[in-house]
C-alpha positions as CSV (number, residue, x, y, z in Angstrom):
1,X,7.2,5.1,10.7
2,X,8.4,3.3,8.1
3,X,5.5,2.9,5.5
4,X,6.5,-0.2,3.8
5,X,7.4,-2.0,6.5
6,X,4.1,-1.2,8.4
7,X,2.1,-2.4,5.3
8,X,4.2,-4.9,5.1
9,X,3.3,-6.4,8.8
10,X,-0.5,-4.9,8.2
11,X,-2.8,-7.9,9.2
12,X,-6.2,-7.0,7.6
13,X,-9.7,-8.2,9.1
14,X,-12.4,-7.6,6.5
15,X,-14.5,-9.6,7.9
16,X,-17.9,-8.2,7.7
17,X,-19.5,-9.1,11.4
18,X,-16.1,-8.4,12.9
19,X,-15.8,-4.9,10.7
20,X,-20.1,-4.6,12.0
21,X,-19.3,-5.1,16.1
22,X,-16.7,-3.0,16.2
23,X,-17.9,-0.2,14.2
24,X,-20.6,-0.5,17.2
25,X,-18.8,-0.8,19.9
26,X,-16.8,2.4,18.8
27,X,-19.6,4.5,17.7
28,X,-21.1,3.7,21.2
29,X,-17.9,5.3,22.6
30,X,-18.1,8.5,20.3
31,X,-14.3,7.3,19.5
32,X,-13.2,9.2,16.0
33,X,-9.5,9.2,15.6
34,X,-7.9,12.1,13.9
35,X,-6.5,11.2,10.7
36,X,-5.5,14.4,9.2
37,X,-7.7,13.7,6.1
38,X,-11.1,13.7,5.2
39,X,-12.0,9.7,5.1
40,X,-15.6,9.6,5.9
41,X,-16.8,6.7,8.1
42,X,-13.6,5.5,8.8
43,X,-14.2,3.0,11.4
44,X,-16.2,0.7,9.3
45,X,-14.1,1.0,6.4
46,X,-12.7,-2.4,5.3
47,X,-9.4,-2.8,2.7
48,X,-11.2,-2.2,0.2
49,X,-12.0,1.2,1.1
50,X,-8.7,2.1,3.2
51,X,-6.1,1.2,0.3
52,X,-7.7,3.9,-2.0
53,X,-7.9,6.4,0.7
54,X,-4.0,5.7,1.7
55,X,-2.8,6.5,-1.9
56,X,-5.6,9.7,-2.2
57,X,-3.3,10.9,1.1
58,X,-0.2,9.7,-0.3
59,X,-0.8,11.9,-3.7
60,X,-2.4,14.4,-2.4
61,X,-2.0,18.1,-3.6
62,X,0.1,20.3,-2.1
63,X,-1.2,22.4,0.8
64,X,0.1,26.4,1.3
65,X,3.4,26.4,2.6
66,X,1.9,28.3,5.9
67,X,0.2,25.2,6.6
68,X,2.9,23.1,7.3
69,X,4.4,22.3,10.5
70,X,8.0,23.9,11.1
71,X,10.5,21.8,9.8
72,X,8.0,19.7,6.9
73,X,7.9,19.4,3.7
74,X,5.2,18.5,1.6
75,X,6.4,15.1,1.2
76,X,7.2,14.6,4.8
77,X,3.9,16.1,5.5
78,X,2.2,13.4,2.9
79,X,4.1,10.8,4.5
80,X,3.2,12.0,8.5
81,X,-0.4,11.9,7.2
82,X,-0.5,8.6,5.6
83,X,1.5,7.0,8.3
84,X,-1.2,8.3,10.8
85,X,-4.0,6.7,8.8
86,X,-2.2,3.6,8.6
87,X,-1.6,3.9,12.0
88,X,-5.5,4.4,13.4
89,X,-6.1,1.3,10.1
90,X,-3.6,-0.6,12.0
91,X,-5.4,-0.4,15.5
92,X,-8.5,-0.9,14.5
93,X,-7.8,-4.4,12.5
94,X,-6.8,-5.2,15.8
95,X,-10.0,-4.3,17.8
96,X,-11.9,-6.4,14.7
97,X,-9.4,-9.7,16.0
98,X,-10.2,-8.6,19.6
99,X,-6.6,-8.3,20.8
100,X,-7.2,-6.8,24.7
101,X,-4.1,-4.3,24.0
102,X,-5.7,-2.7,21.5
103,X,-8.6,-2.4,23.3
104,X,-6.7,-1.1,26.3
105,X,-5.1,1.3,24.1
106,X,-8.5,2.8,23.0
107,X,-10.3,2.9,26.7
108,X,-6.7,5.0,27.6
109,X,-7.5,7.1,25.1
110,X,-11.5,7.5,25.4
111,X,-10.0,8.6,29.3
112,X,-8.0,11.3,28.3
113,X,-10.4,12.8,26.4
């Protein structure tokens, strides 16, 4: 994923009741994505919240060599880690503007679980 370009096309939903519904809705549904960091309460987390938690992942230290998949880096790793937070950020402004998609996508993967 291209970073820049995803942030780029980002369309952010802070609004509060949207941000308070979904937050419900999910919780009902035990859904917590895996975001290969340690952002507490991410599904209620508005921009305000999510920027600084992007560029904590984006700087973040190095981890032991033994702990990165085969074939990463630590920057590549930095980068698969942000651009799976922005990912899951991504999906879940679009559950707060109630695209059916998006909501699709997270019954799909509620199932598989």
């Amino acid at each position: 994923m291209d970073l820049e370009k995803a942030l780029k096309d980002l369309v952010i939903t802070d609004d509060p009741e949207k941000i308070a519904r979904t937050t419900d809705i999910l919780e009902r549904m035990k859904y917590r994505p895996i975001l290969l960091s340690d952002f507490k309460d991410f599904i209620s987390a508005d921009s305000k919240r999510f920027f600084p938690e992007l560029e904590k992942v984006l700087n973040s230290p190095d981890v032991d060599d033994s702990q990165l998949p085969e074939g990463d880096d630590q920057e590549s790793f930095r980068k698969k880690k942000a651009s799976l937070l922005l990912y899951h950020y991504k999906l879940l402004n679009r559950l707060r503007r109630d695209e059916p998609e998006a909501w699709d996508e997270i019954n799909e993967l509620m199932e598989d679980d």
